[in-house]
PDB file of N, CA, C and O in Angstrom:
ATOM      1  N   UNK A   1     -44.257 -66.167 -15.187  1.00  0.00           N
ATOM      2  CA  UNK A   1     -44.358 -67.123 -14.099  1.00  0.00           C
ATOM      3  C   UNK A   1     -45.527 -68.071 -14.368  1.00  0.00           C
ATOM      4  O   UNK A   1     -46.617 -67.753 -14.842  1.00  0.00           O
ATOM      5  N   UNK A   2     -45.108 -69.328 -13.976  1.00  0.00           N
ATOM      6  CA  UNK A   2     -46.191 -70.600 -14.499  1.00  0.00           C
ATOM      7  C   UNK A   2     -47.150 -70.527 -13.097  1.00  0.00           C
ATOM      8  O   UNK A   2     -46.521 -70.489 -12.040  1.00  0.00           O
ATOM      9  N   UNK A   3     -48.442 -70.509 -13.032  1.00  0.00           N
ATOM     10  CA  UNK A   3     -49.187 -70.988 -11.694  1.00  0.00           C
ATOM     11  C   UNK A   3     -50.079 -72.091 -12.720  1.00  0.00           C
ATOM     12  O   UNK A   3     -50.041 -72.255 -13.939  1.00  0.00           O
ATOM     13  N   UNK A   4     -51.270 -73.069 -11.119  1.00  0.00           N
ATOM     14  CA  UNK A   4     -51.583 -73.946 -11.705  1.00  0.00           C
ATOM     15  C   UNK A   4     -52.953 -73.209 -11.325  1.00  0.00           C
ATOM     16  O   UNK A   4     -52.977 -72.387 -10.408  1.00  0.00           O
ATOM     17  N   UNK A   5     -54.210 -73.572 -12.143  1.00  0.00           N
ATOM     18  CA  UNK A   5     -55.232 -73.594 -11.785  1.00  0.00           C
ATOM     19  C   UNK A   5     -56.605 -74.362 -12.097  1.00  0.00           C
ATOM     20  O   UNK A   5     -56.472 -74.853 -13.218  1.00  0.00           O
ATOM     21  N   UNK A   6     -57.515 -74.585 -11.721  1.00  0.00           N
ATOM     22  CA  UNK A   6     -58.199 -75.502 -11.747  1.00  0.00           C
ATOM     23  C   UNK A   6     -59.775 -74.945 -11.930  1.00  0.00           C
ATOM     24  O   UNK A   6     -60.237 -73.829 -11.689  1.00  0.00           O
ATOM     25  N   UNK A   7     -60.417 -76.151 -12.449  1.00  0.00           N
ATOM     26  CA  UNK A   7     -61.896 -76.164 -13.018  1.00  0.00           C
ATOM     27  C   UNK A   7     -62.786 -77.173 -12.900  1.00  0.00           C
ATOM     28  O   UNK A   7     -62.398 -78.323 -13.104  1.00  0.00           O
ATOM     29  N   UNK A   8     -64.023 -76.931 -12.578  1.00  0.00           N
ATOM     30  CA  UNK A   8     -64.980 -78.475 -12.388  1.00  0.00           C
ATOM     31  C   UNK A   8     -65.077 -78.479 -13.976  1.00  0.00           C
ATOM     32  O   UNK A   8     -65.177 -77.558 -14.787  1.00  0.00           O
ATOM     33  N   UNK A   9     -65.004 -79.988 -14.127  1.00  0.00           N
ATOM     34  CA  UNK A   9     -65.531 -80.200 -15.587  1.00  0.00           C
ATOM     35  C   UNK A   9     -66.346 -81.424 -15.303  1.00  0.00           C
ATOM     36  O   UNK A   9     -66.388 -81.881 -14.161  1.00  0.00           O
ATOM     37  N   UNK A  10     -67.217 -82.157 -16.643  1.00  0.00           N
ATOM     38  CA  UNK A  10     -68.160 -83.029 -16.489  1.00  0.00           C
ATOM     39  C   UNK A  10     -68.278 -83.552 -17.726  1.00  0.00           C
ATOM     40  O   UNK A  10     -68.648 -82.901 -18.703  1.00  0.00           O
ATOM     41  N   UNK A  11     -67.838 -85.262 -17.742  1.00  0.00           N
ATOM     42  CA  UNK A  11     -67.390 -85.803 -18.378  1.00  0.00           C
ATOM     43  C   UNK A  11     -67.982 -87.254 -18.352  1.00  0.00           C
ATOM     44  O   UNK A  11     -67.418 -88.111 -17.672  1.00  0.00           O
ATOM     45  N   UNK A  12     -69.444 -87.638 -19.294  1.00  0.00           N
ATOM     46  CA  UNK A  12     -70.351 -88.889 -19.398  1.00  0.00           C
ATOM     47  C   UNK A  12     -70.554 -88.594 -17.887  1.00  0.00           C
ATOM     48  O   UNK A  12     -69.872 -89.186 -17.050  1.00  0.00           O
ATOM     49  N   UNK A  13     -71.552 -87.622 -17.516  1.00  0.00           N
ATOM     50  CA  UNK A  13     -72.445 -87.372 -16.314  1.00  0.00           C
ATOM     51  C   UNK A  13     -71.546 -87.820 -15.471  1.00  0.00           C
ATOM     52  O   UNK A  13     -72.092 -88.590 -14.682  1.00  0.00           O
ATOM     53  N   UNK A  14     -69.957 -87.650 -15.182  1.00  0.00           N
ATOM     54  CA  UNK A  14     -69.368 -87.552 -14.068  1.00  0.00           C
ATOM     55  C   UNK A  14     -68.477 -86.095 -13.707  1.00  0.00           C
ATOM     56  O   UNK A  14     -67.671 -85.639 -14.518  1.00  0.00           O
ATOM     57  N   UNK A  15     -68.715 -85.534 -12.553  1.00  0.00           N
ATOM     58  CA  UNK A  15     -67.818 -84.573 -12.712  1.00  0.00           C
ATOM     59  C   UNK A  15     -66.234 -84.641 -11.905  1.00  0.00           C
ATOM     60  O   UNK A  15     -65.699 -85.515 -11.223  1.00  0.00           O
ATOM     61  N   UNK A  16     -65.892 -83.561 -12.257  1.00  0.00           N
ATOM     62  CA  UNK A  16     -64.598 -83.905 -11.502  1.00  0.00           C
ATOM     63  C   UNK A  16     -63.195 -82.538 -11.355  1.00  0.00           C
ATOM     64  O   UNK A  16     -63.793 -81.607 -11.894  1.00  0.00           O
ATOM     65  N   UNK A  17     -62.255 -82.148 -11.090  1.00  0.00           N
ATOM     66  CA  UNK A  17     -61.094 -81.084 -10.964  1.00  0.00           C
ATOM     67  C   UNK A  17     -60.604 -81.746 -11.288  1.00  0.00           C
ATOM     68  O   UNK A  17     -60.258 -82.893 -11.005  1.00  0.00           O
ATOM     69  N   UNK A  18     -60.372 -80.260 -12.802  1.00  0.00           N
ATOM     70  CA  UNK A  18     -58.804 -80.605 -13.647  1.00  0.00           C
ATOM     71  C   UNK A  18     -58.172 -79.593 -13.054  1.00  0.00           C
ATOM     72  O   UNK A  18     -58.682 -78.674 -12.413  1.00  0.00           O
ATOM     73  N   UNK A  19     -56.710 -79.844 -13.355  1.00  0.00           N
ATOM     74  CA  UNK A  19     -55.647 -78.432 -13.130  1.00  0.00           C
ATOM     75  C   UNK A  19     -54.895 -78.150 -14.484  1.00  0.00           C
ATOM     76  O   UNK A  19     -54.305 -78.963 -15.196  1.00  0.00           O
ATOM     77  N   UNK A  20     -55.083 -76.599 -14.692  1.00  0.00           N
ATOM     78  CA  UNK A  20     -54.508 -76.713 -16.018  1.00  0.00           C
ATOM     79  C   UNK A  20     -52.992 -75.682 -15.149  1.00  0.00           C
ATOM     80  O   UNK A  20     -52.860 -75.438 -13.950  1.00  0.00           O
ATOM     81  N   UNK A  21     -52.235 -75.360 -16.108  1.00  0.00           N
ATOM     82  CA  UNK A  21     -51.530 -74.191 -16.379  1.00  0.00           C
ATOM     83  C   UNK A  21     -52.079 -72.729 -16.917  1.00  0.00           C
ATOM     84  O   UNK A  21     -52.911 -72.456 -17.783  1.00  0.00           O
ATOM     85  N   UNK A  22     -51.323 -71.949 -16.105  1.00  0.00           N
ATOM     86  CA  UNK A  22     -51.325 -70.023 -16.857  1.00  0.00           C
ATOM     87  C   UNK A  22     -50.049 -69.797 -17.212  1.00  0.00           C
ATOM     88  O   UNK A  22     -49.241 -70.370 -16.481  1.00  0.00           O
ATOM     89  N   UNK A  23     -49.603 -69.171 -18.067  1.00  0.00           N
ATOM     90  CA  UNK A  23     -48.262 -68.257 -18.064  1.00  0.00           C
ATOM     91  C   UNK A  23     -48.476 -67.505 -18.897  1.00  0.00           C
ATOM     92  O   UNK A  23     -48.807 -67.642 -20.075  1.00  0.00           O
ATOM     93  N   UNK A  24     -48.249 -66.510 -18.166  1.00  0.00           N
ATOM     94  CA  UNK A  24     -48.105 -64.399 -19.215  1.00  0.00           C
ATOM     95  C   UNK A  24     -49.625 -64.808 -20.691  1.00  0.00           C
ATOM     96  O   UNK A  24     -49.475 -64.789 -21.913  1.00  0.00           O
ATOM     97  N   UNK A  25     -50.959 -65.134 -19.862  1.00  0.00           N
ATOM     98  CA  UNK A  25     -51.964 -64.703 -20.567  1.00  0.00           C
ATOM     99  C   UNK A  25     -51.950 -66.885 -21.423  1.00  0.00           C
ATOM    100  O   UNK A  25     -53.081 -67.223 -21.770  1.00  0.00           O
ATOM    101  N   UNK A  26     -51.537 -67.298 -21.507  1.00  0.00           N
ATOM    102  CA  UNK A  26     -51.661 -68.618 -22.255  1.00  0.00           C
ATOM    103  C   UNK A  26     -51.854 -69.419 -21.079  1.00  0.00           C
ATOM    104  O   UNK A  26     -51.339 -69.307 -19.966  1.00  0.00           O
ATOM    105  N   UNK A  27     -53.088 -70.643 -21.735  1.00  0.00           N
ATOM    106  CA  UNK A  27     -53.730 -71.395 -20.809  1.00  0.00           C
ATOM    107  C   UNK A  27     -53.801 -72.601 -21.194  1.00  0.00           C
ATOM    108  O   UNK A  27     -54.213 -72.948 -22.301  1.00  0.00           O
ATOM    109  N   UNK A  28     -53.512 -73.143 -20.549  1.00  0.00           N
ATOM    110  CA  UNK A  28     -53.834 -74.666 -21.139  1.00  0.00           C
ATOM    111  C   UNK A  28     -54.553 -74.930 -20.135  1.00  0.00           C
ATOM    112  O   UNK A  28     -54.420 -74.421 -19.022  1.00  0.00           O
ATOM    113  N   UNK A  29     -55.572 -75.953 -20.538  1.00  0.00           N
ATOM    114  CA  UNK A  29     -56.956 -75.986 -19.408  1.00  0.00           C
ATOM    115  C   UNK A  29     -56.881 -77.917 -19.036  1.00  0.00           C
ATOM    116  O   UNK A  29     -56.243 -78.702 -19.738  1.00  0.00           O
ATOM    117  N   UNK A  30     -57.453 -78.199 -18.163  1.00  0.00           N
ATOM    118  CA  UNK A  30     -57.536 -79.529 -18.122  1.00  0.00           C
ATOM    119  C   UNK A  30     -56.980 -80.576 -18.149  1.00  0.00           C
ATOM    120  O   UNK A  30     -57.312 -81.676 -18.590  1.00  0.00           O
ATOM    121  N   UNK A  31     -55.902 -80.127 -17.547  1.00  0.00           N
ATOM    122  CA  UNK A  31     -54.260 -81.325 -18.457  1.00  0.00           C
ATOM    123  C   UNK A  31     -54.424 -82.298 -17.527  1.00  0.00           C
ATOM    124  O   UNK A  31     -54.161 -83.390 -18.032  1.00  0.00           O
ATOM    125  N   UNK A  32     -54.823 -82.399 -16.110  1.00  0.00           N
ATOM    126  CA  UNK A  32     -54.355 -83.812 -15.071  1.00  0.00           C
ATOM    127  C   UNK A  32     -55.476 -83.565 -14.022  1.00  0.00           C
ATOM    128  O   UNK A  32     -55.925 -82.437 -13.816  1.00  0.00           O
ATOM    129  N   UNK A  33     -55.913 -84.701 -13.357  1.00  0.00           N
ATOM    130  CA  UNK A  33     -56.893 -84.347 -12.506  1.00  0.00           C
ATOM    131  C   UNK A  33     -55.553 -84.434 -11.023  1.00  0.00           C
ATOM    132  O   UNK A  33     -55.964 -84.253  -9.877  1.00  0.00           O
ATOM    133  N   UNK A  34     -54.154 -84.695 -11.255  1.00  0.00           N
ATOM    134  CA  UNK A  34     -52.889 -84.859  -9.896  1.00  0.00           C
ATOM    135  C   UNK A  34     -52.551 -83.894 -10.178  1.00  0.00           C
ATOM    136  O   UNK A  34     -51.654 -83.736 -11.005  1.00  0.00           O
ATOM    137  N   UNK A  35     -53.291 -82.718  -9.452  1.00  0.00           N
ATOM    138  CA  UNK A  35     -53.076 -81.661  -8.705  1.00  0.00           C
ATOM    139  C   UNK A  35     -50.785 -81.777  -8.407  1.00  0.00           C
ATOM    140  O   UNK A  35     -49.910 -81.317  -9.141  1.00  0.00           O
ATOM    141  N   UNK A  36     -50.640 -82.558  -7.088  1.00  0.00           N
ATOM    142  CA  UNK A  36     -49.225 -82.448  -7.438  1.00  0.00           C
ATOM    143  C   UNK A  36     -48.230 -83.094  -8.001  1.00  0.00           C
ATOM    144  O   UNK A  36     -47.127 -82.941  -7.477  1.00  0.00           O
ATOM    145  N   UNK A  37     -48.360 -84.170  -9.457  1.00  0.00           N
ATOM    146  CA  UNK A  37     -47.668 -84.237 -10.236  1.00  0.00           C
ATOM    147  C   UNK A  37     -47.328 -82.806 -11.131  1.00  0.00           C
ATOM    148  O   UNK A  37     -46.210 -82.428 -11.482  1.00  0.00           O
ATOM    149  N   UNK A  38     -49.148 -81.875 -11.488  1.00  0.00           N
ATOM    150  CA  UNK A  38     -48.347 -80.919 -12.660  1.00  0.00           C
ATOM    151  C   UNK A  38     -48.054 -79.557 -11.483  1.00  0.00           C
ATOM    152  O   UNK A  38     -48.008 -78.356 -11.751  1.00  0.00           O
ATOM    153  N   UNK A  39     -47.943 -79.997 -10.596  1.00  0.00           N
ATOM    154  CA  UNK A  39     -47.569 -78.751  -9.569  1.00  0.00           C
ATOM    155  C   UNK A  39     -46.199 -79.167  -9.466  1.00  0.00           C
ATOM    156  O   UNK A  39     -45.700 -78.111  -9.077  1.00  0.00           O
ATOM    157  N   UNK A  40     -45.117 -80.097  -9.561  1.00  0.00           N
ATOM    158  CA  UNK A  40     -44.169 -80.499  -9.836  1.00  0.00           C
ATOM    159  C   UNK A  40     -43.230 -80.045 -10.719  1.00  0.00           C
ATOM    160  O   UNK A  40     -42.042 -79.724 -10.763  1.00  0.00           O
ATOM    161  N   UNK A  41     -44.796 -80.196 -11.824  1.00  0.00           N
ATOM    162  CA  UNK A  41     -43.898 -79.622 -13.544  1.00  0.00           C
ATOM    163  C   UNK A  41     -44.094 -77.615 -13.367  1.00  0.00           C
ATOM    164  O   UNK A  41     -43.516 -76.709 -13.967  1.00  0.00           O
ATOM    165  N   UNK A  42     -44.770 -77.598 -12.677  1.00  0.00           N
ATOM    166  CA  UNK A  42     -45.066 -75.854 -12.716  1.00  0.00           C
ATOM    167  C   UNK A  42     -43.904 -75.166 -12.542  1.00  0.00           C
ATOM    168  O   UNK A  42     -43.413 -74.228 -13.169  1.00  0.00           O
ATOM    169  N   UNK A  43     -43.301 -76.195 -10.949  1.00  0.00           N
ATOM    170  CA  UNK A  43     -42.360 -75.602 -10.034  1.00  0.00           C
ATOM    171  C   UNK A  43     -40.614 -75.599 -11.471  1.00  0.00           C
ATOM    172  O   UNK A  43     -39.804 -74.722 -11.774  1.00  0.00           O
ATOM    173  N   UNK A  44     -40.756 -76.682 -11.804  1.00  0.00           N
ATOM    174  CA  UNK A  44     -39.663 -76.851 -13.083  1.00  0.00           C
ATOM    175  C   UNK A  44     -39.708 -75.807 -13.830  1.00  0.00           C
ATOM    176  O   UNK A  44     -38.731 -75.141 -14.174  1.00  0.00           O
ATOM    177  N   UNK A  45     -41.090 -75.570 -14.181  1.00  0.00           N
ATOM    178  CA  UNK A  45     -40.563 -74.680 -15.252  1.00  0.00           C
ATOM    179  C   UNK A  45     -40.401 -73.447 -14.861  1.00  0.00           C
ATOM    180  O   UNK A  45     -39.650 -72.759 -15.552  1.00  0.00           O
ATOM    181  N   UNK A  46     -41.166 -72.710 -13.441  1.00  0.00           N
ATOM    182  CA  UNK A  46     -40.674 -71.513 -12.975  1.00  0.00           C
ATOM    183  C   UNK A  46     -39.190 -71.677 -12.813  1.00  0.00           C
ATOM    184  O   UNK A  46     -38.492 -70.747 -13.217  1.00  0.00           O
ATOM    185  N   UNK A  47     -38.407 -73.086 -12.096  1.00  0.00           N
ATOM    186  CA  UNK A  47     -37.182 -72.764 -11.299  1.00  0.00           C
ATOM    187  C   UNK A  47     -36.129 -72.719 -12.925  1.00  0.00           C
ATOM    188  O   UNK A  47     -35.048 -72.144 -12.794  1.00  0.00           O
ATOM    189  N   UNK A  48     -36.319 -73.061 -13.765  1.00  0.00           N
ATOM    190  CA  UNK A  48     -35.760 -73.325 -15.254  1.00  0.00           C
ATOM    191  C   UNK A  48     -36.312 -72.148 -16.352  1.00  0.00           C
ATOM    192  O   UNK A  48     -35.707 -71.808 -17.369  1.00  0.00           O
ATOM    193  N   UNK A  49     -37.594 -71.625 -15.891  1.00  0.00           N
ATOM    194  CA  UNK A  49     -37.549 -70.171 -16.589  1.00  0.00           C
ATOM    195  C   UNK A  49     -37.816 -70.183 -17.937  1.00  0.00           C
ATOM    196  O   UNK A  49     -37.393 -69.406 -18.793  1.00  0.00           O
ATOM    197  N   UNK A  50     -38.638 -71.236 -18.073  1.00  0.00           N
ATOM    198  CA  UNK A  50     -38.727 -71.971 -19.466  1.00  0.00           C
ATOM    199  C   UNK A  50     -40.134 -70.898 -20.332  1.00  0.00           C
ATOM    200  O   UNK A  50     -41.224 -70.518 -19.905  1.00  0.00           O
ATOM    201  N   UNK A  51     -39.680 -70.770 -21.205  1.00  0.00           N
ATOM    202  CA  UNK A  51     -40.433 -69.555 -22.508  1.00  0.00           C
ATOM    203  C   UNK A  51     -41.547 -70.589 -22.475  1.00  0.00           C
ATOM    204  O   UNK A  51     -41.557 -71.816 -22.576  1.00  0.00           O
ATOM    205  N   UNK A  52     -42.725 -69.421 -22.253  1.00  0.00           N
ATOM    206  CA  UNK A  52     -43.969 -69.843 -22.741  1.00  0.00           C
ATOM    207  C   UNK A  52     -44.126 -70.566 -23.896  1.00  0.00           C
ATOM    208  O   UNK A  52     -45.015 -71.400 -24.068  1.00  0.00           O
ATOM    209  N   UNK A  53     -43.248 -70.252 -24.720  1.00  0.00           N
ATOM    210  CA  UNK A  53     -43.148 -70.856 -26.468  1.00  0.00           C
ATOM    211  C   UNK A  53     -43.287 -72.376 -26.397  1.00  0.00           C
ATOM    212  O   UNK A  53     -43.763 -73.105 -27.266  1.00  0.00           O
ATOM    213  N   UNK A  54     -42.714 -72.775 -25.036  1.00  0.00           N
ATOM    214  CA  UNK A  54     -42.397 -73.745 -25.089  1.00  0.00           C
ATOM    215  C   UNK A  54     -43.520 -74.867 -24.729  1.00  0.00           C
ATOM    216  O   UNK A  54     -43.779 -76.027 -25.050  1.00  0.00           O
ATOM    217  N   UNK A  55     -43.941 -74.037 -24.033  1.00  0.00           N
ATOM    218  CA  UNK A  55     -45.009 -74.674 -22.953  1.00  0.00           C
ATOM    219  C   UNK A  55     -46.178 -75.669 -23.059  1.00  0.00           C
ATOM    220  O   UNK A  55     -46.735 -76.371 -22.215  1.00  0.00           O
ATOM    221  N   UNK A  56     -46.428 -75.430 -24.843  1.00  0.00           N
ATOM    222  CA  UNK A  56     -47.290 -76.864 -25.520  1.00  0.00           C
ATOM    223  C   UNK A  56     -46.166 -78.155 -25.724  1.00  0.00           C
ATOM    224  O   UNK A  56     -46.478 -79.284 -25.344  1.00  0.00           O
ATOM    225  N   UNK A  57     -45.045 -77.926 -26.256  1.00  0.00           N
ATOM    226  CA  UNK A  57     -44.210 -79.509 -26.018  1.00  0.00           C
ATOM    227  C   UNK A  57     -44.174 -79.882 -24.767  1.00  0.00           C
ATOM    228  O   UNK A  57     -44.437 -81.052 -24.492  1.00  0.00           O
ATOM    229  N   UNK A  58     -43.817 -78.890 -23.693  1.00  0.00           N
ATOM    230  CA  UNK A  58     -43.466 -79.650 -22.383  1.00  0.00           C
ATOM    231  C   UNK A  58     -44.702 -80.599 -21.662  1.00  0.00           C
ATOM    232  O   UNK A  58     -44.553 -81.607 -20.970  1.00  0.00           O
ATOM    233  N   UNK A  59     -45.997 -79.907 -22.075  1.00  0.00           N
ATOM    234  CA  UNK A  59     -47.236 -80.421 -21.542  1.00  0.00           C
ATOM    235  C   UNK A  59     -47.402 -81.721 -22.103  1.00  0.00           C
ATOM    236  O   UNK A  59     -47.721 -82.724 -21.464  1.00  0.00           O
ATOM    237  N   UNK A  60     -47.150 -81.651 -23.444  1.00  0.00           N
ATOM    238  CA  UNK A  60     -47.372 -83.068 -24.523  1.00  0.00           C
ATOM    239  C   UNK A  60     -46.603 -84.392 -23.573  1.00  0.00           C
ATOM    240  O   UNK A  60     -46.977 -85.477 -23.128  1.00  0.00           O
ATOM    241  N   UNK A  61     -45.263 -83.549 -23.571  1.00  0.00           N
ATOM    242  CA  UNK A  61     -44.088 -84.840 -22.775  1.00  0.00           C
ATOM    243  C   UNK A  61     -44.610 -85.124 -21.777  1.00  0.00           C
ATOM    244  O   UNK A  61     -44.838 -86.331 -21.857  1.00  0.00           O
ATOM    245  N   UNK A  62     -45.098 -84.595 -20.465  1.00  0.00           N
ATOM    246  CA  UNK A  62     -45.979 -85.137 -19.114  1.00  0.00           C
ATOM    247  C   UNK A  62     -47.031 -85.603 -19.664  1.00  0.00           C
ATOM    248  O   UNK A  62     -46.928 -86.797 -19.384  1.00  0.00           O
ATOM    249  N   UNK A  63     -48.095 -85.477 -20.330  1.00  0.00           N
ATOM    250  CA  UNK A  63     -48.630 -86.154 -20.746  1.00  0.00           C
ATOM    251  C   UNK A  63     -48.656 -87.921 -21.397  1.00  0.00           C
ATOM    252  O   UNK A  63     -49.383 -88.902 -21.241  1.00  0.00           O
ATOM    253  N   UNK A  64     -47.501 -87.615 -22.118  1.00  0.00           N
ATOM    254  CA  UNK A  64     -46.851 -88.931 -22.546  1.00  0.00           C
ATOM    255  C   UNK A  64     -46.172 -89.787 -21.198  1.00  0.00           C
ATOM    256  O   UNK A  64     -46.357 -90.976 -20.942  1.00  0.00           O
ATOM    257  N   UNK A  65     -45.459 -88.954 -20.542  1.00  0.00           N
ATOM    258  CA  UNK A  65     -44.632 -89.709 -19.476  1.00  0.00           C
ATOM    259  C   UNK A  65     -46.198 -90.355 -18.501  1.00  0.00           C
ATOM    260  O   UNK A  65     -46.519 -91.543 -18.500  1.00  0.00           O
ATOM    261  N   UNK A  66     -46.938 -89.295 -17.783  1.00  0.00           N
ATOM    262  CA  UNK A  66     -47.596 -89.733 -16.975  1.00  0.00           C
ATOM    263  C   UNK A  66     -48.761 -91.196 -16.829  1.00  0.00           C
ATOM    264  O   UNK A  66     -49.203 -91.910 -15.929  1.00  0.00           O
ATOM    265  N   UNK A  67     -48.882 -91.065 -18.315  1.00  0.00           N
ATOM    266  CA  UNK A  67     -50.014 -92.470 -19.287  1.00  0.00           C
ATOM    267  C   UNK A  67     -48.947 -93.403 -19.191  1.00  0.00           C
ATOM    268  O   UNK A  67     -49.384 -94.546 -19.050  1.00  0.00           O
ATOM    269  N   UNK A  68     -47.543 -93.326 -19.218  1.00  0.00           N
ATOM    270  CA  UNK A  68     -46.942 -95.035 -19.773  1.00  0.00           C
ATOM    271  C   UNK A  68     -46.629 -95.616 -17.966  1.00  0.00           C
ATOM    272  O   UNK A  68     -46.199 -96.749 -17.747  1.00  0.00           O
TER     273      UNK A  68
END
């Protein structure tokens, strides 16, 4: 199961909340400071059941989508 969770980070003396992803022990840290855009993608990939394996391309693609 994907949850989202979050961290102060500090970035050229500004700080700020990222939200990363968990699933079964793998973390990706820091991916979006929009809380519910990747709470969006969380809910996808729980309701789609999508293999952790996967879970570095899918981040890459929101990443890409969310910048253009």
């Amino acid at each position: 199961m994907y949850t989202i969770f979050y961290d102060s980070y500090k970035l050229e003396d500004q700080s700020y909340i990222g939200y990363g992803i968990l699933c079964d022990g793998l973390v990706i840290a820091d991916i979006t400071t929009d809380r519910p855009k990747l709470g969006r993608l969380v809910s996808l990939c729980n309701v789609k059941r999508l293999s952790c394996l996967h879970l570095y391309d899918v981040v890459e693609d929101f990443l890409y989508l969310i910048s253009s």
